[in-house]
BATORFI-882720 format. One record per residue (C-alpha): residue number from 0; residue in one letter; z, y, x negated. Coordinates in Angstrom, 1 decimal, always signed. Layout:
% BATORFI-882720
NUM,A,Z,Y,X
...
This chain:
% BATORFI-882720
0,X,+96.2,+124.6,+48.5
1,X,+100.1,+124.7,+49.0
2,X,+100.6,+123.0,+46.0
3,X,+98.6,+125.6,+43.5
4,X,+99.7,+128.7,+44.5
5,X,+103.6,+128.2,+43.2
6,X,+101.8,+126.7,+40.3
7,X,+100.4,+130.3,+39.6
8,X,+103.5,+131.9,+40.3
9,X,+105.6,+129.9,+37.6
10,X,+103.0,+130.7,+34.9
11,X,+103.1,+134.0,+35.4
12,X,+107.5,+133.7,+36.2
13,X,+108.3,+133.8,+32.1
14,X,+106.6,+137.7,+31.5
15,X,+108.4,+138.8,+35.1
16,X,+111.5,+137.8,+33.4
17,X,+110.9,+139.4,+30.1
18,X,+110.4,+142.4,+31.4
19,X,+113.4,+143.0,+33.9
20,X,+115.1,+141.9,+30.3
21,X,+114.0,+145.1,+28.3
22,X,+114.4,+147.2,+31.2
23,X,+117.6,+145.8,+31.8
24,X,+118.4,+146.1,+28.5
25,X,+117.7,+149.9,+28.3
26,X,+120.0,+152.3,+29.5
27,X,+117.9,+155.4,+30.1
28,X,+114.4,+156.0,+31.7
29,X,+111.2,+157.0,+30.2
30,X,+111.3,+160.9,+29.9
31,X,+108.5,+163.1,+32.2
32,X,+105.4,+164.3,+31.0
33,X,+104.7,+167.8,+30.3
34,X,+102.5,+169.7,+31.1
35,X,+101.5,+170.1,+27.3
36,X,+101.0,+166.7,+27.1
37,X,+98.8,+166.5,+30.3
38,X,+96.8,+169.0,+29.2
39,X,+95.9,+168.1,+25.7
40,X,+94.9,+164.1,+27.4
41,X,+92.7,+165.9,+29.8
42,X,+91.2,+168.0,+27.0
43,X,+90.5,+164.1,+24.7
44,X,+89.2,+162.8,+28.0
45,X,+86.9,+166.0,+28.8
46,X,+85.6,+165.5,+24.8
47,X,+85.1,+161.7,+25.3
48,X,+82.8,+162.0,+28.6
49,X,+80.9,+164.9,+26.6
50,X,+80.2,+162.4,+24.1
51,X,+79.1,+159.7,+25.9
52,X,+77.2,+161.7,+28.7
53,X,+75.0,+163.6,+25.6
54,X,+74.5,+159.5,+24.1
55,X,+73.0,+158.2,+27.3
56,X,+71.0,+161.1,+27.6
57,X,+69.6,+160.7,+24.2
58,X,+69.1,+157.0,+25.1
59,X,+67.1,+157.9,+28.2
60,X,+65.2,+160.4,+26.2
61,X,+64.0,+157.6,+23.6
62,X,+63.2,+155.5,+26.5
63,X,+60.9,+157.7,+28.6
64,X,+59.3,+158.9,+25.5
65,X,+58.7,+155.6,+24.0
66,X,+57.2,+154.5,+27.6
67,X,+55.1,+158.0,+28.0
68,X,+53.5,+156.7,+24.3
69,X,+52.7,+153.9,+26.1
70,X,+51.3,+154.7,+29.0
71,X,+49.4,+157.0,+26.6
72,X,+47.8,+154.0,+24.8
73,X,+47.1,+152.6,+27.8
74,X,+45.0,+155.6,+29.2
75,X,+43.1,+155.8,+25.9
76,X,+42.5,+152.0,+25.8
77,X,+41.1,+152.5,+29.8
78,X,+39.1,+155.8,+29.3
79,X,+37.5,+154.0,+26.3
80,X,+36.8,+150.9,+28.0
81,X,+35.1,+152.7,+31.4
82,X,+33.1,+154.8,+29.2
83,X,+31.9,+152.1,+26.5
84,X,+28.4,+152.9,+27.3
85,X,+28.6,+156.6,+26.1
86,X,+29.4,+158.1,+23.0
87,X,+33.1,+157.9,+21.7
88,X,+34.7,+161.6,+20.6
89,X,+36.3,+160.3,+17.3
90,X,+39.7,+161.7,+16.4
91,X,+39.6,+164.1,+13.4
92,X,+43.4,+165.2,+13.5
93,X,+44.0,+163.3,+9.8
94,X,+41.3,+165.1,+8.0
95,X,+40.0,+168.4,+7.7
96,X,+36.0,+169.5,+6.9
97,X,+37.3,+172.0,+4.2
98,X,+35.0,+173.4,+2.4
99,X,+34.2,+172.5,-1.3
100,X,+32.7,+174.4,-4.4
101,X,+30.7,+172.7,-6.9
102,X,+28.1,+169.7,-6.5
103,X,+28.6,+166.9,-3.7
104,X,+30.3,+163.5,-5.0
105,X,+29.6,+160.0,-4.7
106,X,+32.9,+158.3,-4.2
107,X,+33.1,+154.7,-5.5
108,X,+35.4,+152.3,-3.5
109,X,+36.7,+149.3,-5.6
110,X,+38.0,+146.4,-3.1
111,X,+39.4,+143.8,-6.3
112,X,+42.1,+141.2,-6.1
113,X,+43.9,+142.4,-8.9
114,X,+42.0,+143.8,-12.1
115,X,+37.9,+144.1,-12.5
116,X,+36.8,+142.3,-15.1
117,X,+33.9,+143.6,-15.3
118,X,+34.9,+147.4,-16.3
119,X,+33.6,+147.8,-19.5
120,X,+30.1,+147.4,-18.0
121,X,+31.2,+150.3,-14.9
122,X,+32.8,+152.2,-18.2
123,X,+29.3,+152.2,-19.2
124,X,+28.1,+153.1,-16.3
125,X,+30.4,+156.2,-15.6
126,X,+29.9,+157.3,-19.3
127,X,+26.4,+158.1,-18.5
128,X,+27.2,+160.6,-15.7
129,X,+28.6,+163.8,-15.0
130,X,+32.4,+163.6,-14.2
131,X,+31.7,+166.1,-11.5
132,X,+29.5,+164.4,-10.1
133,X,+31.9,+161.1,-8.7
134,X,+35.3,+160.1,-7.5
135,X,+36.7,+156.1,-8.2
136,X,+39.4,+154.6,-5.7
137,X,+40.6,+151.2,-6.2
138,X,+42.1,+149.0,-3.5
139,X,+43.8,+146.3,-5.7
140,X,+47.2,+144.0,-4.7
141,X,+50.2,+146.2,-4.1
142,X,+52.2,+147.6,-7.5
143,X,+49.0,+146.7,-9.8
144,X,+48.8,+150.0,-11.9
145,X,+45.6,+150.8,-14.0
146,X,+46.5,+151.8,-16.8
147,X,+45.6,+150.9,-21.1
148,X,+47.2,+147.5,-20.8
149,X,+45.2,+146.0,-17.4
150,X,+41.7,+148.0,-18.0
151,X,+39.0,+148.8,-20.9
152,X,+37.5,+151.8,-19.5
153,X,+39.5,+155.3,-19.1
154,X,+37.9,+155.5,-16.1
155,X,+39.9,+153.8,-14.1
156,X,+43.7,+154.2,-15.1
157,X,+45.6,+155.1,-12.2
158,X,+42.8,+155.1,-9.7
159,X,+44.6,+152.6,-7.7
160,X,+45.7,+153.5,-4.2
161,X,+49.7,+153.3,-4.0
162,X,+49.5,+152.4,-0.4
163,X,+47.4,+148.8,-0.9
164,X,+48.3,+145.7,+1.3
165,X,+47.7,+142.1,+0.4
166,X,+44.3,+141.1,+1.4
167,X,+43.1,+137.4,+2.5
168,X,+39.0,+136.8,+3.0
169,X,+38.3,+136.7,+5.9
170,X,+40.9,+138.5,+7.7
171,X,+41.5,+141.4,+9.6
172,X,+43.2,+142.9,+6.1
173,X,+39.9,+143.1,+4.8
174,X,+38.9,+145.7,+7.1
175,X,+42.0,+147.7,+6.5
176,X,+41.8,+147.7,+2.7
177,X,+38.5,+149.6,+3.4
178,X,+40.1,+151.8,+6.1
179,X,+42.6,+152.6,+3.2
180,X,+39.9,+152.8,+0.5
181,X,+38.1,+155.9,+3.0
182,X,+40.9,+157.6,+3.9
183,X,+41.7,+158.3,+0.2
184,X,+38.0,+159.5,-0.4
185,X,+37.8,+161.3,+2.6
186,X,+41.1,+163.2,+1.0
187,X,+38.5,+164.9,-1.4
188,X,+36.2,+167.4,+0.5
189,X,+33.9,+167.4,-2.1
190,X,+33.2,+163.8,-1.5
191,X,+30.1,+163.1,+0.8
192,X,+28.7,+159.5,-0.1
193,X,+31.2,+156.8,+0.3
194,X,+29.6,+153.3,-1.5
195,X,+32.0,+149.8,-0.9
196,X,+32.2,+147.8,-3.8
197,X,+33.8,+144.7,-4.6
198,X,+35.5,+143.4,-7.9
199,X,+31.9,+141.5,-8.2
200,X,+30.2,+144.7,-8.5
201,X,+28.4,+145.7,-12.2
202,X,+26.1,+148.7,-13.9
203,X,+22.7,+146.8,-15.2
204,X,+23.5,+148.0,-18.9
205,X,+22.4,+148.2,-22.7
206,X,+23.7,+146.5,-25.8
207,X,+22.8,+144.0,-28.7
208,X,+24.8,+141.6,-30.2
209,X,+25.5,+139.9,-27.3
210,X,+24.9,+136.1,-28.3
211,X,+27.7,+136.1,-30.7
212,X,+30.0,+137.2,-28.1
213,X,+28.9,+135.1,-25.8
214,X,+29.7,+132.1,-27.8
215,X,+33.0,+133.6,-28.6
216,X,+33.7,+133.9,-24.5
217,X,+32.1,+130.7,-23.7
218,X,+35.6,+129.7,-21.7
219,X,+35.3,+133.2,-18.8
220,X,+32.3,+133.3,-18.3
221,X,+31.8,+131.3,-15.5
222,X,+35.5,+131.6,-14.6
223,X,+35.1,+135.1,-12.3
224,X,+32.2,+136.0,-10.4
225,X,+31.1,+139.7,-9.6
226,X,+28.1,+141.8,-8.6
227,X,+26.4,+144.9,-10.2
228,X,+23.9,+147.6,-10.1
229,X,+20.7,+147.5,-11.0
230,X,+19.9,+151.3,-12.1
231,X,+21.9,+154.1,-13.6
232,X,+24.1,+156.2,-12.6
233,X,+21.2,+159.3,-12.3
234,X,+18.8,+157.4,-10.2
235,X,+21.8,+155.7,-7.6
236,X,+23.3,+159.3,-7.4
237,X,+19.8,+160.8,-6.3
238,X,+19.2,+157.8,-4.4
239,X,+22.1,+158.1,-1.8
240,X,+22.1,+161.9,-1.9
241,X,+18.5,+162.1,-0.9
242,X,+19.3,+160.4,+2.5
243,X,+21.2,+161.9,+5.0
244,X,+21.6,+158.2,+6.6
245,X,+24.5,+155.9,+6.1
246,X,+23.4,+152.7,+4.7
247,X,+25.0,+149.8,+6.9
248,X,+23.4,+146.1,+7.6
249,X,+23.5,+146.0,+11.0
250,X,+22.0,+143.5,+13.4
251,X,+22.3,+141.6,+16.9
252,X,+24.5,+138.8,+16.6
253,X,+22.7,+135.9,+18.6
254,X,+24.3,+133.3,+17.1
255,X,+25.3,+130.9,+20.5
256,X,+26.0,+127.7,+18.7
257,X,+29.0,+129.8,+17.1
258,X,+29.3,+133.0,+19.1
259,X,+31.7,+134.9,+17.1
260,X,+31.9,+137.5,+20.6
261,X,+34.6,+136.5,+22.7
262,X,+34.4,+137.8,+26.4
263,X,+38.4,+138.9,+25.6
264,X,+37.1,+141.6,+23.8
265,X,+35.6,+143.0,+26.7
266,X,+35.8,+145.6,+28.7
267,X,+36.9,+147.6,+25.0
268,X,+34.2,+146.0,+23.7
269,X,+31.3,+144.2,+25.4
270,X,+28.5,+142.4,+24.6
271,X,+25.9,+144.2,+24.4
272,X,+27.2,+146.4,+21.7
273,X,+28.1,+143.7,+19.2
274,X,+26.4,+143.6,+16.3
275,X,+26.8,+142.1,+12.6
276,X,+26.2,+142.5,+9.1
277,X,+27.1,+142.5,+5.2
278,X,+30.8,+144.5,+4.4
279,X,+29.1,+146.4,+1.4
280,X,+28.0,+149.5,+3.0
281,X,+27.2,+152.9,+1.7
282,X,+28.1,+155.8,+4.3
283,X,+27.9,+160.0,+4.4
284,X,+30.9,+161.4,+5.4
285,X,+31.0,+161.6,+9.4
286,X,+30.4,+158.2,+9.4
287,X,+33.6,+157.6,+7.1
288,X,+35.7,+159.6,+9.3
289,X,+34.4,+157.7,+12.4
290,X,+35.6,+154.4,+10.3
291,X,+39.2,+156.0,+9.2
292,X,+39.6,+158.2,+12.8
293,X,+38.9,+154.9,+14.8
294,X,+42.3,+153.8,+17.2
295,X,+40.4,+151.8,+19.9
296,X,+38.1,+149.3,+18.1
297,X,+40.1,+148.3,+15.0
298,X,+43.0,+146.8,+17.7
299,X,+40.9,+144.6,+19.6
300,X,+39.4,+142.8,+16.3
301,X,+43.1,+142.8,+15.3
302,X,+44.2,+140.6,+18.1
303,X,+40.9,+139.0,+18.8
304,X,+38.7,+138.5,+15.8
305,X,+40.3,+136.0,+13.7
306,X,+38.8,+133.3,+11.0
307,X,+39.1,+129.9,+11.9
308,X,+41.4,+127.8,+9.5
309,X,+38.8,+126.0,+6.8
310,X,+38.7,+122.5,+7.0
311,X,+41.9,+120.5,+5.1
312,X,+41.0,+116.6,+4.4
313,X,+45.4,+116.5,+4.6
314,X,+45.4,+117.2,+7.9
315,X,+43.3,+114.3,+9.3
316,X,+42.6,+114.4,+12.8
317,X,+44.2,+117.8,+13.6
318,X,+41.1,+119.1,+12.1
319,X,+38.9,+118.1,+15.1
320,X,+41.9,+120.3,+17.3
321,X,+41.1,+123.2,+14.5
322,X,+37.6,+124.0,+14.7
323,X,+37.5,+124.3,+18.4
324,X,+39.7,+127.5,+17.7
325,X,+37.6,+130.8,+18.3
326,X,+36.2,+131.6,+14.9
327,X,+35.2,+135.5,+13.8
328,X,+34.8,+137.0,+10.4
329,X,+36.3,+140.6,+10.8
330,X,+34.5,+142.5,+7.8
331,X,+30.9,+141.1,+9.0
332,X,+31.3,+143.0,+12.1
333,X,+33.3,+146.0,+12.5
334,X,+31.7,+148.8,+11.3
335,X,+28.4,+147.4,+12.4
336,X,+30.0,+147.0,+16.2
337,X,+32.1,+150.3,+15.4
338,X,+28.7,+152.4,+15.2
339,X,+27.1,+150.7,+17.9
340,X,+29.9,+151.8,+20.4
341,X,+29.6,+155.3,+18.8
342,X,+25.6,+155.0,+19.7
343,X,+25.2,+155.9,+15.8
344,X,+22.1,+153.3,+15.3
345,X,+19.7,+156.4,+15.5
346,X,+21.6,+157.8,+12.0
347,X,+21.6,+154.7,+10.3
348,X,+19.6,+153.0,+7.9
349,X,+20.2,+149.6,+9.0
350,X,+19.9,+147.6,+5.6
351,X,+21.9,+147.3,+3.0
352,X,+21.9,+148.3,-0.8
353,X,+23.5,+145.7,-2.6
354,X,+21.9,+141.8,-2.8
355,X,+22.4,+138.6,-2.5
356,X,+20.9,+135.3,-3.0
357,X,+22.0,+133.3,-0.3
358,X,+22.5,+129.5,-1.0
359,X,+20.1,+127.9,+2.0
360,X,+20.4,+124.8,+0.7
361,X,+23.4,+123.8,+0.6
362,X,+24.5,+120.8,+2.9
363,X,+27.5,+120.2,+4.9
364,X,+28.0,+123.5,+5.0
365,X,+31.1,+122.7,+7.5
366,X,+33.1,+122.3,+4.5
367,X,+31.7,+124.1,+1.7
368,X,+30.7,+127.4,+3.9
369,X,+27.7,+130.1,+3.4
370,X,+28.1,+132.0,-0.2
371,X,+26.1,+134.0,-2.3
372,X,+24.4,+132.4,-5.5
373,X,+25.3,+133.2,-8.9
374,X,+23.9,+135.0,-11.8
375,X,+24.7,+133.5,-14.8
376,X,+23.5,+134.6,-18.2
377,X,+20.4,+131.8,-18.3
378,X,+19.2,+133.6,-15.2
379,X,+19.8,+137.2,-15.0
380,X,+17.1,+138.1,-17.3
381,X,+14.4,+141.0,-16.9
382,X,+12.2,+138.7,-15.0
383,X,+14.4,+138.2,-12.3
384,X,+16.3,+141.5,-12.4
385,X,+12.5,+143.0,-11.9
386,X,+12.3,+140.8,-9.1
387,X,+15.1,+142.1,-6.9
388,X,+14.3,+145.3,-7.8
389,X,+10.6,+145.0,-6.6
390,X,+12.0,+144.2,-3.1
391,X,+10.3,+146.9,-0.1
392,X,+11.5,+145.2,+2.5
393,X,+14.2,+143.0,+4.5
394,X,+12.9,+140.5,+7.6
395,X,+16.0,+140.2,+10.2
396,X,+14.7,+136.9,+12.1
397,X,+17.6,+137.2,+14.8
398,X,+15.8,+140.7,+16.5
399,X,+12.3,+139.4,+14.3
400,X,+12.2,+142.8,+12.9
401,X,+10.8,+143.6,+9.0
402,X,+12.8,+146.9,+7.9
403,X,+11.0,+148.5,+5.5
404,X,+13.2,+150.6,+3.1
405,X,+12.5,+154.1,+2.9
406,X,+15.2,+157.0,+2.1
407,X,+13.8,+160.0,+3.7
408,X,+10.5,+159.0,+5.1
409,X,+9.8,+158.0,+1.7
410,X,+9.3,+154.1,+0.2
411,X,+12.0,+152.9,-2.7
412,X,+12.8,+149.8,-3.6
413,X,+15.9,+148.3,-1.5
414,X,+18.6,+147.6,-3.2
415,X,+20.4,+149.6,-5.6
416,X,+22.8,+146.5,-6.4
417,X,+23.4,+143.2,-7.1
418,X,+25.8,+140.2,-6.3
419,X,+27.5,+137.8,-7.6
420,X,+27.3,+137.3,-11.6
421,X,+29.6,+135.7,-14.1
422,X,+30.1,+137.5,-16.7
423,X,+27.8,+136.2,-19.0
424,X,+25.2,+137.3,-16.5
425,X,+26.5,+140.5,-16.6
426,X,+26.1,+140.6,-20.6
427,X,+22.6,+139.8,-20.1
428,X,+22.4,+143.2,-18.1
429,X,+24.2,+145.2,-20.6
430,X,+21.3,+143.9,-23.0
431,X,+19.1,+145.6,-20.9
432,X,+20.0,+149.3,-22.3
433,X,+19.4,+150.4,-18.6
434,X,+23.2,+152.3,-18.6
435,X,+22.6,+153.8,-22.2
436,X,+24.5,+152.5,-25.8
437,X,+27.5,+150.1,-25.4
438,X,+29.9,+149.4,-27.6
439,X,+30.1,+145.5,-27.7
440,X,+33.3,+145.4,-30.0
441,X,+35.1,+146.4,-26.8
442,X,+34.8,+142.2,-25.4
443,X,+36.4,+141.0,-28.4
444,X,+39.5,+143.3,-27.3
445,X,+42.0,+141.5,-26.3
446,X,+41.5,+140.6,-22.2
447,X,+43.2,+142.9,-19.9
């Protein structure tokens, strides 16, 4: 210790003997202060404190409110959670019932992954009605336009929405494409009947001339599969109108060997109100706005229902590690659970409207998973068109209940369309004549 401390005097001996040399060196002090000088330093250091006293308060402002946001999130999330048994109170801040002149509208929701190949046959379809009488929205992948040089038909150029995400199957996007796809319908008063379609969606049409064509697009048309309706545009418009139910596929999920419910979801969320179901649903108005309004059911599947990664034969073993993870298709659930913890089972008809021939027989189905069928154009003829369309009734074996479809206390037929067909099955259709004339000389156009 003796040692250091002269140590620390000798490094700092060289700058002690710099100075005494300039002050030594200079032969006069440093002149006083005045008092204007004073006075003008005081009035920079009164400004500087200002400034930095009205920062922090700013930055304490942002804080509390950023934390009162919080805690208001957290109330919500808690009131909904203590009261899950009873009836939500949906907000309707983002959209207005205004009132609306002239005849209610059917608004047509497009979910595609880019174009729709199939829009000649909906060109058909909408040439046949009323323009007054419908609204088309498109959800395709963000800065696809519609316009002469992607699409056939008229009816669809710029119909896209210009707030679109990128959407994976199976994910949580899914669900927020459609959220996107209301909102933009619900922006029109006039619209009352909301109907989900994907790009697999078709009108059952009219036409000849169609065997030469097909030989000439031998190459598409089992490259893109799509879906379609089965009746025109007049008979699907009185259809929908006629019921004042939405029409949503909804049924108890009781699948334990897979049990898509996860108790993480609870309390927001429990049990006993989850239910499941086909995406493609048709809904009136208030029921869209519950869907759009919703802030406290769409962020639980967002953190908690999530697909399971398919099987990859690269991966080897870590495959075994994968499927243990919790597996939950968002789309097959939401609005179905949505309702349920709304208690809107009571307004809804719980079926669907567009169907599908399920594949039952696949094996391994591990790998290959559960799809629809497809209608090519050797087998979606009259015959079986007729078929689907002489369909009453639906059996749901999980709650072993028949629904039998009625729309308005009275019978009709259940299904207004039809998925998946190539497009060659979808020319068989068009020879139908069901949509009115078609002109064929629009596939030999040049392909969008």
């Amino acid at each position: 210790m003796i040692v250091s401390i002269p140590l620390v005097l000798n490094r700092r001996r060289p700058p002690t003997v710099i100075m005494k040399k300039k002050t030594s060196s200079s032969s006069s002090l440093l002149p006083p202060l005045s008092a204007r000088h004073v006075f003008w330093f005081g009035w920079k250091l009164v400004i500087a404190l200002s400034i930095s006293l009205c920062l922090l308060a700013l930055l304490r402002l942002q804080y509390y409110s950023s934390q009162e946001s919080d805690d208001d999130d957290l109330s919500r999330s808690s009131s909904s959670s203590s009261s899950s048994s009873s009836r939500f109170t949906p907000r309707r801040s983002r959209i207005s019932n205004v009132p609306f002149q002239g005849p209610p509208k059917v608004a047509f929701l497009f979910l595609a992954r880019r174009n729709l190949p199939l829009d000649f046959l909906w060109g058909t379809f909408f040439e046949n009605a009323d323009v007054a009488n419908f609204s088309i929205h498109v959800h395709s992948e963000p800065g696809f336009v519609f316009d002469e040089s992607t699409t056939r038909s008229a009816f669809f150029y710029n119909r896209q929405l210009t707030n679109s995400i990128k959407v994976g199957w199976g994910e949580v996007s899914m669900i927020q494409a459609e959220r996107l796809l209301l909102g933009a319908a619900l922006a029109d008063p006039a619209n009352q009947r909301f109907v989900l379609l994907s790009d697999r969606l078709v009108p059952n049409a009219a036409a000849s001339m169609m065997i030469l064509i097909w030989f000439k697009l031998t190459k598409l048309i089992y490259s893109i599969m799509h879906c379609v309706p089965l009746y025109n545009f007049s008979y699907i418009y009185s259809y929908l109108m006629a019921s004042p139910r939405s029409f949503v596929d909804s049924f108890l999920d009781l699948d334990k060997k897979e049990g898509r419910y996860t108790p993480k979801m609870s309390p927001v969320i429990p049990k006993i109100k989850w239910r499941k179901g086909s995406q493609w649903i048709s809904l009136v108005r208030s029921h869209a706005e519950v869907v759009v309004d919703d802030e406290v059911i769409f962020p639980v599947f967002k953190k908690f229902c999530k697909r399971r990664p398919p099987i990859d034969v690269s991966k080897g073993k870590q495959n075994s590690k994968l499927q243990k993870q919790h597996n939950c298709i968002p789309d097959e659930h939401y609005v179905q659970t949505l309702f349920a913890m709304n208690d809107l089972d009571g307004e809804l008809e719980k079926r669907m409207v567009t169907y599908s021939l399920w594949n039952e027989t696949v094996t391994n189905m591990e790998n290959k998973g559960w799809h629809p069928m497809t209608f090519n154009y050797a087998n979606a003829g009259p015959q079986q068109i007729k078929r689907i369309k002489d369909i009453i009734s639906v059996y749901y074996e999980n709650e072993h209940r028949r629904e039998w479809c009625s729309n308005n206390s009275t019978r009709v037929p259940c299904f207004l369309f039809a998925r998946k067909f190539s497009r060659g099955g979808a020319m068989h259709l068009l020879s139908g004549g069901v949509l009115g004339p078609f002109d064929a000389s629009v596939l030999l156009d040049t392909q969008p």
